[in-house]
N, C-alpha and C positions, 0 to 999 in steps of 0.2 A: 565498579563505577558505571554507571548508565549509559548507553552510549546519548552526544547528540544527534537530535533527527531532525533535520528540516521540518520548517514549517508548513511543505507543500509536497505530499508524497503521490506521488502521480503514475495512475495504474493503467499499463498499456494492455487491450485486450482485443484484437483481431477483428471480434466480432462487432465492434460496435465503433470502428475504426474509420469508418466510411471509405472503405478502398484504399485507407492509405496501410503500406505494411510496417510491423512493429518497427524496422530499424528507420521507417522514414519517419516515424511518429518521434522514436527518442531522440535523433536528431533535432528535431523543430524544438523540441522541449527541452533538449539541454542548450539550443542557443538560443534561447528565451531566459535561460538562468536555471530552470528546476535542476536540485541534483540529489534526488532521489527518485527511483524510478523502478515498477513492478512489472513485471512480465506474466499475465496471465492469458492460457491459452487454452482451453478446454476441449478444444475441436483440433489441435492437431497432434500430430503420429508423434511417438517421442526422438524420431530421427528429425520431424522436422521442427518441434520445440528446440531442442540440442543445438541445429541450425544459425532459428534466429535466435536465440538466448548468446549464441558466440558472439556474432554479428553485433547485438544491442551492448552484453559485456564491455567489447573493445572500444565503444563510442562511450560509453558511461565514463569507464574507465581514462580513455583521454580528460573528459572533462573533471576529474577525480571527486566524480558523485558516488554513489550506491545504487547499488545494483540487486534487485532481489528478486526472486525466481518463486510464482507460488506452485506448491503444493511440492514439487522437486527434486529434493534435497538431491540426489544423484544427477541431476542437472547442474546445478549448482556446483557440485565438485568437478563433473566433466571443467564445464565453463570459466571455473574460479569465480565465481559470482561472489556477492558478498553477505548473501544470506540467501532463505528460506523463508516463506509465510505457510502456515499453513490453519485451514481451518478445523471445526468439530469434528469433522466426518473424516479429514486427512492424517494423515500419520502422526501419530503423538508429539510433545513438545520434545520431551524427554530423547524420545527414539530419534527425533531432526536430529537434537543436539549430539547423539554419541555416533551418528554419521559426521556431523558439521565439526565438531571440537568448540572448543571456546574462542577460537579467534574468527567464527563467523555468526550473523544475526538471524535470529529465530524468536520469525512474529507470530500472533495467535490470535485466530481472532474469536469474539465472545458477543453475546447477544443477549443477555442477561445478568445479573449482577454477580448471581450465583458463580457462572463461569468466571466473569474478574477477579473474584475470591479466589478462586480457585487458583486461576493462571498467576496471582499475584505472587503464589510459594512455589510458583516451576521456576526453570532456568528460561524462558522468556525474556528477550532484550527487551521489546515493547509489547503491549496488548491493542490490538484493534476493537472498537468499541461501537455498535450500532446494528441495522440504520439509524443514523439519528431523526433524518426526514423520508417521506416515502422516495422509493428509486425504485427506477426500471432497468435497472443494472442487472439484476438477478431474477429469472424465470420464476421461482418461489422465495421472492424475500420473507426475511424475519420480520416480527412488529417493529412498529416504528418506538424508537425510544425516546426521542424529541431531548429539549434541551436540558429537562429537569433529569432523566434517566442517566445522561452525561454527567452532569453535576455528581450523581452520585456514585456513578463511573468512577470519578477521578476521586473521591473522597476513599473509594475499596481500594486503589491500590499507590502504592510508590512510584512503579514505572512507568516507561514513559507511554502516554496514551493518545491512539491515534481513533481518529472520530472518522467515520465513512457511510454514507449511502444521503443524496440527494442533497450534497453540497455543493453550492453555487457561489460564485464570486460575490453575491448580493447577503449572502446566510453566512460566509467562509466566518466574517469575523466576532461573530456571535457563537459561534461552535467554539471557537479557540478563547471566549471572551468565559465561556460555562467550563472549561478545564483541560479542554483539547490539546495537547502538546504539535498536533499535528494533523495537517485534515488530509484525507486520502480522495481521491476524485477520479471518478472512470467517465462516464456521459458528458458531467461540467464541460471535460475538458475536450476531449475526442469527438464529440458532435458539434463542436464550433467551426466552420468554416473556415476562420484566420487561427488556428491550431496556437501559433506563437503567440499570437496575440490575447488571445485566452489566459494563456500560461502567463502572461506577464501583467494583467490584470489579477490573476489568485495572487500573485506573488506580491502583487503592489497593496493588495486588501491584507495582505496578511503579516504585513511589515509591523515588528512589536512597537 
């Protein structure tokens, strides 16, 4: 059975935080409502990933969201997290899962259609799918896949499919409106000044 995924998957990343640290970020966001929530950190040591991955864990955790760790997996089990993402370049789906077991989530993400095929016959819980619009999220983004490339996104696979890179509260319900099960948001959300308020503006756009 598929898992459900929130309609607002909300990626905390250090770097583009504006000074606030991850566990102050997932706080604001889990009392705004989000309750799923990523931890990507690509700048720091794995003692201090480990760290704040505990830290954020036990706040999700209260709030009895989800909890996902990219790239990880050995974080992940330290922490009891509730899953793993990882991308092309990072450790196999395959290899997450016979670290993970079947009772925890492993996302993947894809950037072409090809890949969705692909990941559609892994053990992948969900598949990430994009960018859909341009983003400054990533130093070397992928093409932009726009709204028709989703579309056919979600035509290649069964699972559940998460849309990411240059969603906005203003675009959120047109990505979910083309096949999205779930939009993913790093910038949107982390470079707004009222942080909570942000978060409950995606959530209110994105109410079915």
């Amino acid at each position: 059975m598929q898992p459900v995924i929130p309609r607002l998957y909300a990626i905390i990343d250090p770097a583009q935080a504006i000074g606030r640290s991850p566990v102050d970020v997932a706080a604001i966001l889990l009392a705004a409502g989000v309750r799923l929530i990523q931890l990507r950190d690509k700048r720091a040591s794995s003692g201090e990933l480990c760290a704040s991955a505990q830290r954020v864990a036990a706040y999700v955790r209260q709030s009895k969201g989800i909890f996902i760790v990219n790239d990880r997996a050995d974080i992940v089990c330290a922490v009891d997290a509730d899953g793993v993402h990882v991308g092309q370049e990072d450790l196999p789906v395959e290899c997450a899962r016979s670290i993970l077991g079947r009772g925890k989530w492993v996302g993947y993400s894809t950037h072409v259609l090809e890949q969705v095929r692909e990941a559609d016959h892994s053990s992948a819980d969900y598949i990430a799918f994009g960018p859909v619009f341009p983003t400054a999220s990533k130093e070397n983004p992928d093409a932009v896949v726009g709204l028709d490339g989703l579309r056919a996104a979600r035509q290649a696979t069964r699972k559940r499919l998460v849309a990411i890179g240059g969603i906005t509260v203003q675009n959120a319900r047109a990505v979910t409106e083309a096949g999205a099960d779930s939009v993913a948001v790093i910038r949107g959300l982390l470079n707004a000044p009222d942080l909570g308020k942000r978060a409950e503006e995606f959530l209110n756009a994105l109410v079915v």
